[in-house]
Every structure is written in structure tokens, then in C-alpha cells.
Steps between C-alpha positions, in 0.01 A plus 500: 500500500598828459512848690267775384810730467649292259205566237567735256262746381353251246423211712366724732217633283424090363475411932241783487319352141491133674364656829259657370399254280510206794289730723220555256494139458452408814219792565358344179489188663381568844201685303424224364524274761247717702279565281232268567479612892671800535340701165610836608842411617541346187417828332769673690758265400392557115569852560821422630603225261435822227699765703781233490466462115538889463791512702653216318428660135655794581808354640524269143470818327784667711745208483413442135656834464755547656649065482327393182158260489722169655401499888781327698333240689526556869250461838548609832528139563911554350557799735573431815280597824250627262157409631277231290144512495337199627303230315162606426361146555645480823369875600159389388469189705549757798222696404392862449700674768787339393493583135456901595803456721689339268442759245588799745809323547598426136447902439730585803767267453551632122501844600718442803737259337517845181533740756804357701652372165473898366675642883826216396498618153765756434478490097233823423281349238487137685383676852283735282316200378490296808347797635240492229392191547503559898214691441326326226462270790419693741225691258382049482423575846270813493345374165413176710345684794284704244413224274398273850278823606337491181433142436546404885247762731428376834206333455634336192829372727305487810240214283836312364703438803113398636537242213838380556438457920202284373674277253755458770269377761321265214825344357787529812334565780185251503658182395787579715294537797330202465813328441646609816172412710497157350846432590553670792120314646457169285858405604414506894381243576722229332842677678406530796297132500858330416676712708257422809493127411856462450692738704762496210504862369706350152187293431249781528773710288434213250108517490477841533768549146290254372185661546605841432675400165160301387291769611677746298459254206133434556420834549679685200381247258108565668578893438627494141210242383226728723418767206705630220480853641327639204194601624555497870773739460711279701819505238729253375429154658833369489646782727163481699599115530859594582436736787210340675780153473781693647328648773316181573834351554602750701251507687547118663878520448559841772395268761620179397859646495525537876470121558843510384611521878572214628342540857139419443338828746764729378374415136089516602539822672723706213210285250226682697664851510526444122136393450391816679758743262286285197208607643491822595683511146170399337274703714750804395451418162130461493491844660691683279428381169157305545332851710437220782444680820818398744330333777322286256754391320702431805221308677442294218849411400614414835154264595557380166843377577454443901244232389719313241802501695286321807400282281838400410627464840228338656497231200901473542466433881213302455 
């Protein structure tokens, strides 16, 4: 890789063609991308994407002029410490609030990354055009704010991240919870029936790996094959399926893990300080995402899991 001093005045003006171009691609993409649920953000990254495209045609026009029409390839990705965008598909999957950030950053890091490059420069014409381009950057910046004001008022915003919260409860948040109360209840009774009967702590390890690891199974397959998520609003049912797995194994393996200890009480007591974390876990959960009032979802939760976990013991010391 090289230093950004080392350009000359040439490849400095092709970084700032393949910039420009790279970053109206990507707004291109993320427009596209949100289209379907996020209409007017979508709009404002149009009106981006086409601010980008200006930018870019004038800086062809310049460099065509002064170099000749053969554009030295170079990206940012050559020049060492200069700041890469991140992958659009991996912004999106983070949703809204993510992209927005992502794209305040991309504008600050190219102006910043100018900026400094212009204070090192001591050739005239090279700091002139860093400078330039500084503030073609920074100008990125206002244009965005306007453009979001225009296509984004606060209703408008205000109904989108509305949208997004709800999508995140209906694909993440749902299937995770009931994940996490199926393996953090269902898986009771069987670890704390072998530990009980046995007195081994290894052996209820065992069962309770066994049952947290086949829960998880059971239960993401069940979530995946529920719905496609096409009407429900519910979202892809493979990462539905994935999430509502995970957290059911989760769930029965954060208090199988303590029967790891080798004295038996040692292990039941840390196992029922974890079972209590789970649970007020799930009652947190519920409260803050599912609008459940906090007493409620306590009360529940814990005579939920108070009953199961008798139910093991008394069966194990039966």
C-alpha cells in the first residue's frame, strides 16, 4: 500500500473519480435495498446517488483536461489509512439506523481523510485540490441534511424508525424470546431431575447439553417451517429459525454449564442463581420490547419456572 503523500497530482484526482464513483454506488444500492419498506429513505438516497454522479462528472471533465481521457486506476483501498466504506449488505442487515450512520460516516471520513491530506501537502496546486475536494465533501454533508429535511420530515422519519422497531420485534425479538423461554424453562426439569437422582453434577451436565442442543434443533426447525413471513410480516424464516434455535440453546445451556463443578451443592446453588439471571432476563425482555407491564412479566416468568424446576427436583428425588 501506499502513502497519500506519495500520489502525485494525477492519481490524486483518479482516488477522487473512484470515490466518488464507489460512493454513489453504494447510495444506489442502499436505495434500492430500502425501497420496499423505507420509500422515503430510499428517495433520499436517489438524491444522493445523483449529487454523487455530478460530482463525479465534473471531476472526469477536470482530469480529462488537464491528464488526458485514460483514468489511472486507483481506490482508497491502495492508500493507506484511508477509510473504506462498509458493505452495503452487511449495513442493511443492521437496519435503518445503521445505514444513516454509515452514510454520515462515509461523508466525514472522505472529507477528513482530504482535509488532513491538503494540511501535509506542501506542493500549491496538490493542497489546492485536496482542499477542493475537502469541501466538496463537506458541501455532501449539508446537501444530505437538506435533501433528508425534504424527503425525511419528522413525521415521515418519526413513521420509519416506527417501522423498523416493529420489524425488529417481529423477526429478532419474538422468535428470540421464545427461544430463550423454551430453553431457559423446558430444560428444568430434566437437569435438575438427574442431578437430584444422581448426585453426579457431570451426568446432569450431560442431560442438560443434551437437551439444550435438541431443543435448539427442535425449536429452530418449528420456527422456520411456522409461516414464510410473507404475510405475517414476520421476515425471513431461516434467520427467524436461526435466532429462536440459538437462543433456545442458550437458554438450557446458561444453567447447564454450572454443573461443571464437581461438588454437587456448589453446582445446584450457582445453577439456581443462573436460572433466576434467565429469568428476570425474560421478564426484562417481555417488558421492554413486548409493552408487558413489569410485575406481570416478572410474576409470570418466575411461577412459570418455580413450577418446572419443582417438578424436576421432586421427580429426581423421587
Amino acid at each position: 500500500m501506499r502513502a497519500f503523500t506519495e500520489l502525485s497530482e494525477r492519481e490524486i484526482l483518479a482516488l477522487a473519480i473512484a470515490n466518488e464513483e464507489e460512493d454513489g454506488r453504494i447510495y444506489a444500492d442502499y436505495a434500492e435495498h430500502l425501497r420496499e419498506h423505507y420509500p422515503d429513505s430510499a428517495l433520499l438516497f436517489d438524491d444522493m446517488a445523483a449529487e454523487e454522479e455530478e460530482h463525479r462528472r465534473a471531476l472526469i471533465d477536470l482530469y480529462i483536461e488537464r491528464f488526458g481521457r485514460h483514468i489511472a486506476y486507483i481506490t482508497r483501498r491502495d492508500i493507506r489509512g484511508a477509510p473504506a466504506p462498509a458493505s452495503p449488505r452487511t449495513t442493511i442487515l443492521k437496519g435503518i439506523d445503521a445505514v444513516r450512520a454509515e452514510v454520515t460516516r462515509m461523508e466525514r471520513n472522505a472529507s477528513r481523510f482530504y482535509r488532513e491530506a491538503a494540511d501535509r501537502s506542501t506542493d500549491a496546486p496538490i493542497r489546492k485540490l485536496l482542499g477542493d475536494l475537502a469541501s466538496a465533501e463537506l458541501d455532501h454533508l449539508r446537501t444530505a441534511g437538506e435533501i433528508e429535511a425534504q424527503r425525511l420530515p419528522g413525521d415521515r422519519r418519526e413513521r420509519e424508525d416506527e417501522d423498523a422497531h416493529r420489524r425488529f420485534v417481529l423477526q429478532i425479538v419474538q422468535p428470540g424470546l421464545v427461544g430463550l423461554m423454551d430453553g431457559s424453562v423446558s430444560t428444568l426439569a430434566p437437569v435438575f431431575a438427574a442431578a437430584f437422582a444422581t448426585h453426579l453434577p457431570w451426568n446432569a451436565f450431560l442431560v442438560g447439553m443434551a437437551a439444550s442442543i435438541g431443543a435448539g434443533i427442535s425449536m429452530g426447525f418449528a420456527e422456520a417451517l411456522a409461516d414464510d413471513g410473507k404475510l405475517s410480516g414476520r421476515g425471513a424464516p431461516l434467520l427467524r429459525g436461526i435466532v429462536c434455535g440459538l437462543m433456545t440453546t442458550a437458554g438450557g445451556i446458561g444453567h447447564t454449564l454450572p454443573f461443571l463443578i464437581a461438588d454437587f451443592w456448589t453446582a445446584i446453588i450457582v445453577a439456581a442463581l443462573v436460572v433466576i439471571i434467565e429469568l428476570c432476563a425474560i421478564a426484562w425482555i417481555q417488558y421492554r420490547y413486548m409493552d408487558t407491564p413489569p410485575v406481570s412479566a416478572a410474576a409470570k416468568v418466575m411461577v412459570g419456572g418455580a413450577l418446572v424446576l419443582a417438578a424436576g427436583i421432586l421427580i429426581g428425588s423421587g
